[in-house]
LOZARO-32084 format. One record per residue (C-alpha): x, y, z. Coordinates in steps of 0.25 Angstrom, whole numbers, plus 5000, padded with zeros to 4 digits. Layout:
<sites>
XYZ;...
</sites>
This chain:
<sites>
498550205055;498950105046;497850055036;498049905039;497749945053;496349975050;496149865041;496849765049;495849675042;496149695028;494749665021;495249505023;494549395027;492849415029;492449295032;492749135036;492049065043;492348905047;491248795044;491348705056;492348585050;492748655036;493348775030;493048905031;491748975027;491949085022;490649195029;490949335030;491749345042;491149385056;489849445047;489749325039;488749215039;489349145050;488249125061;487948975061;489248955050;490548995057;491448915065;492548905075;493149035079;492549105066;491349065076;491849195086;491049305083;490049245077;489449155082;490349075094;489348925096;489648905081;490948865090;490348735094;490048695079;491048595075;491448435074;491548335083;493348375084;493848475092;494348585082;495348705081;495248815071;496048955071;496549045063;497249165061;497149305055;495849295049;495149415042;493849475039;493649615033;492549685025;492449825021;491149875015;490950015007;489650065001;490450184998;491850154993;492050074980;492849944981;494150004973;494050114985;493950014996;495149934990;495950054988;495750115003;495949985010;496849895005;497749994997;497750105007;497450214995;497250364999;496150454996;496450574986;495550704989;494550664977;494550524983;493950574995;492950654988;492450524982;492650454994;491650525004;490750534994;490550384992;490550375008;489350485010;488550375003;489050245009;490050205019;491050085022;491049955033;492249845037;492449745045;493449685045;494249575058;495649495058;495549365066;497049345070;496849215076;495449145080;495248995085;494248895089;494248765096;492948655098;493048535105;491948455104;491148455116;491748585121;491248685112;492148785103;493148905107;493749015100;494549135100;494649235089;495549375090;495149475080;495349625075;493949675071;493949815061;492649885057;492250015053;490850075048;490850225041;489650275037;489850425032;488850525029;489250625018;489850735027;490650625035;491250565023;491650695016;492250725029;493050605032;493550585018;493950725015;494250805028;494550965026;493850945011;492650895013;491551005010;491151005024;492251085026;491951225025;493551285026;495051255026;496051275031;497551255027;498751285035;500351295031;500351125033;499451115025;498551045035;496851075032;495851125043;494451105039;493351215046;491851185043;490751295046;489751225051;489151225064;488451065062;488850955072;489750825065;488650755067;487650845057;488650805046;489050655047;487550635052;487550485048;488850455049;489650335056;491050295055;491550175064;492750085066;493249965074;494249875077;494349775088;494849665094;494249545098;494649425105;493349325106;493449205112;492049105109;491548975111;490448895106;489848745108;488648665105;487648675117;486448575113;486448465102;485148385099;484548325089;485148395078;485148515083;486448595090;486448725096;487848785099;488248915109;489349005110;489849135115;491049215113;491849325122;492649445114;493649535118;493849635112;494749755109;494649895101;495849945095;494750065087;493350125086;492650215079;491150235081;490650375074;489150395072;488350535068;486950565067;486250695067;486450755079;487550655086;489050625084;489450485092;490650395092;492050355097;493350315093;494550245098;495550195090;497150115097;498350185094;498650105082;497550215075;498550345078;497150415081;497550555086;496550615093;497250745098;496950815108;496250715115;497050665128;496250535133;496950455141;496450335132;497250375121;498450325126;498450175122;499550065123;499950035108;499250035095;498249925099;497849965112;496549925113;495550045113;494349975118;493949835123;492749765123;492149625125;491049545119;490149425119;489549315107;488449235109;487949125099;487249005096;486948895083;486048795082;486448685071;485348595064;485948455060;487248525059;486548585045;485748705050;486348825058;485848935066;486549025074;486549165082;487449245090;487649375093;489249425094;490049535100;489049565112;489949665121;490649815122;491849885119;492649985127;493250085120;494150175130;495650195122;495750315113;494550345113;493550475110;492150505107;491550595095;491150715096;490150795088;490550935086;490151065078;490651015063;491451175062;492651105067;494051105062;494150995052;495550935049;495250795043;495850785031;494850655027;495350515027;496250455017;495450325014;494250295007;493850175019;494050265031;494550185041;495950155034;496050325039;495150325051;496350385060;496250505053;494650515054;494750475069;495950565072;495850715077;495950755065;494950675060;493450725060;492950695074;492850755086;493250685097;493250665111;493950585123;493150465127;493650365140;492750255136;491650185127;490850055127;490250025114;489549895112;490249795100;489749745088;488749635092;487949575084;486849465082;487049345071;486049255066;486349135057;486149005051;486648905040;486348765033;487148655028;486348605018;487448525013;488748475016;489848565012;488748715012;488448805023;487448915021;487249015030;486749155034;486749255044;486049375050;487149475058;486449585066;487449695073;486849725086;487449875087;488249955075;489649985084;490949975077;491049835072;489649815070;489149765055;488249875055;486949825050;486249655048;487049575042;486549455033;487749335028;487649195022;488649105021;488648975010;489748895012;490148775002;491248675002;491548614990;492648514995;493048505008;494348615007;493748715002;492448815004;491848914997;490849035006;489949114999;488749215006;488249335008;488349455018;487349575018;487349705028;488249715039;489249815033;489049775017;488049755007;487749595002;489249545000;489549404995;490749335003;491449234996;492649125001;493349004999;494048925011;495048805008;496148715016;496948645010;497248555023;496848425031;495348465035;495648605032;496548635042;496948765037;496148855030;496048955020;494949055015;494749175006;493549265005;492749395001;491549475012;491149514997;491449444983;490749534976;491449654980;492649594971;492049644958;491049764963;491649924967;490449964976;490149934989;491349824992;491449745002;493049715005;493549585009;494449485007;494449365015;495849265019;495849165029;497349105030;497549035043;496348975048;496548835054;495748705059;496148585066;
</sites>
């Protein structure tokens, strides 16, 4: 499967958010600070009754093909990272050595989604609407040190008692030992995701009196899986599944299931469907505080799809190790029959998404500076979730009216404390159109360990 595939999201844009008549704030994307703070349909989401925040004019705003991507590694260096992502390198031998060694200790999370378009309409009176398209990638590998000597190096890895080599040149693997898998990568987890999700919201302001306004919304999302991967152990269980569209060339062998015949390379493999639920209440228009809770629903999983087995770890073992130090730009070759699992035919699966609980507020002390924080809880840890509590702040500073400058924090969720940093601009009639740039992490520009990944671009972003 071709790399930009996987990375459909190319560690771009992490992160703008729109302020109700101005330019965009930068806030860390769908896990930023953006509770009480993001408007229109960067409002999807997140939080759908900060779609009824807005002026006293009916008001369009759309865009296309924005971004936001992050990848986190407490194990890999940054010059790693940067080498296995965006240049594609392979890993020699020694390198895979290194490789698994660095990943017995820590592992790696992204998150990464496109928005090909998005687009939100308030009238005054009626309340706000909007529709958002977007491809959502994730993945979370947590590897014990059996599992990582195993993935990155196959046939050599010292778990490996023999091998074998015939006239190809192809190499079997035989191990000695009567343990289950799940004795050995006792620990590990390894998941992945990518989905698409079609939400459409809308938000309006329910009660207004005396200075105080309380605004509701709700949002609907269809959704549909084009991959999953969900693999725990623990000491005496294996569990997971995996399905993956045609688009992956996953070849599962010898398993006939009538689900594997799919209708081109993008036939969905699941489908689910989800609600959002939130509310705001504004003080004077200067103090906000908001909750909501997202992604409330199930998904279907019923194309391609097997279960995991457990197994006596005295099997033939053929899996060469993969050729990346990220894992995921080579996950066909983990996943595959050749691979390390042992699978299984599956008809169906319902797992629930990745919901999850956000608590904010924010001030505008003065004119021209927001500040604001949130609290994001994931209510489950399925593919897609953040994993653990998130905390995020958000100040946001416009020093003339084109231009503004986001700065924050963001600790948990899939990295350690990361300082996001952006600059939005127009150069048109009440910023008509609008630009931005941005980082999830600026300090990760000038540090090697733990990186956090993430370029941020907004282009085509539009208000009238």
């Amino acid at each position: 499967m071709p790399k930009a595939i996987l990375f459909l999201l190319p560690v771009m844009l992490f992160g703008t958010a729109a302020t109700s008549q101005d330019l965009l704030s930068f806030g860390g994307g769908s896990f930023g600070a953006g509770t009480t703070l993001f408007r229109d349909y960067q409002a999807s989401g997140v939080n759908p009754a900060n779609l009824g925040i807005f002026g006293t004019e009916t008001s369009v705003t759309f865009a296309f093909l924005e971004a936001t991507g992050v990848v986190f590694s407490e194990a890999l260096p940054k010059s790693d990272l940067v080498q296995s992502i965006i240049k594609g390198k392979k890993l020699t031998e020694a390198e895979k050595l290194t490789i698994a060694q660095l990943f017995a200790e820590d592992g790696l999370s992204f998150n990464n989604e496109l928005m090909p378009v998005g687009i939100a309409i308030q009238i005054p009176e009626i309340g706000g609407f909007s529709f958002t398209w977007k491809e959502k990638i994730s993945g979370d590998a947590v590897l014990n040190p059996a599992f990582a000597d195993l993935v990155f190096n196959g046939v050599n890895s010292k778990y490996i008692d023999s091998v074998i080599i015939d006239a190809q040149g192809f190499l079997t693997g035989y191990t000695d030992t009567l343990l289950p898998y799940s004795n050995y990568f006792n620990g590990s987890s390894l998941q992945f995701s990518w989905t698409r999700n079609f939400n459409i919201s809308y938000g309006r302001k329910l009660i207004e009196l005396d200075g105080i306004t309380i605004y509701g919304g709700g949002g609907i999302n269809f959704i549909q899986g084009n991959a999953v991967t969900d693999i725990s152990y623990t000491e005496n269980s294996a569990s997971g599944f995996a399905a993956y569209s045609s688009v992956f060339d996953i070849d599962y062998a010898a398993l006939t299931n009538p689900s594997l015949d799919l209708n081109g390379n993008l036939y969905p493999v699941g489908r689910g469907f989800a609600i959002d639920l939130g509310g705001t209440i504004s003080i004077k228009d200067k103090i906000l505080a908001g909750i909501s809770v997202t992604n409330m629903g199930s998904m279907k999983w019923n194309g391609n799809l097997v279960s995991l087995n457990d197994g006596i770890f005295d099997s033939v073992v053929n899996f060469i190790g993969v050729n990346s130090a990220d894992i995921y730009s080579d996950i066909a070759s983990l996943i595959n029959a050749g691979g390390l699992f042992n699978w299984s035919e599956q008809s169906e699966i319902k797992q629930s998404l990745p919901a999850q609980l956000r608590i904010g507020g924010a001030i505008s002390p003065v004119d021209r500076l927001e500040i604001g924080v949130d609290i994001i809880q994931p209510l489950n840890k399925n593919p897609g979730s953040i994993q653990s509590t998130l905390f995020a702040g958000l100040v946001s500073f416009t020093p003339v009216e084109w231009i503004k400058l986001t700065s924050g924090f963001a600790g948990g969720g899939i990295a350690n404390l990361d300082i996001p940093f952006g600059v939005s601009f127009s150069f048109t009639p009440q910023q008509a159109w609008q630009l931005s740039i941005g980082t999830r992490d600026i300090v990760s520009f000038f540090r090697q360990d733990t990186p956090t990944l993430s370029l941020s671009i907004s282009l085509l972003r539009f208000r009238m």
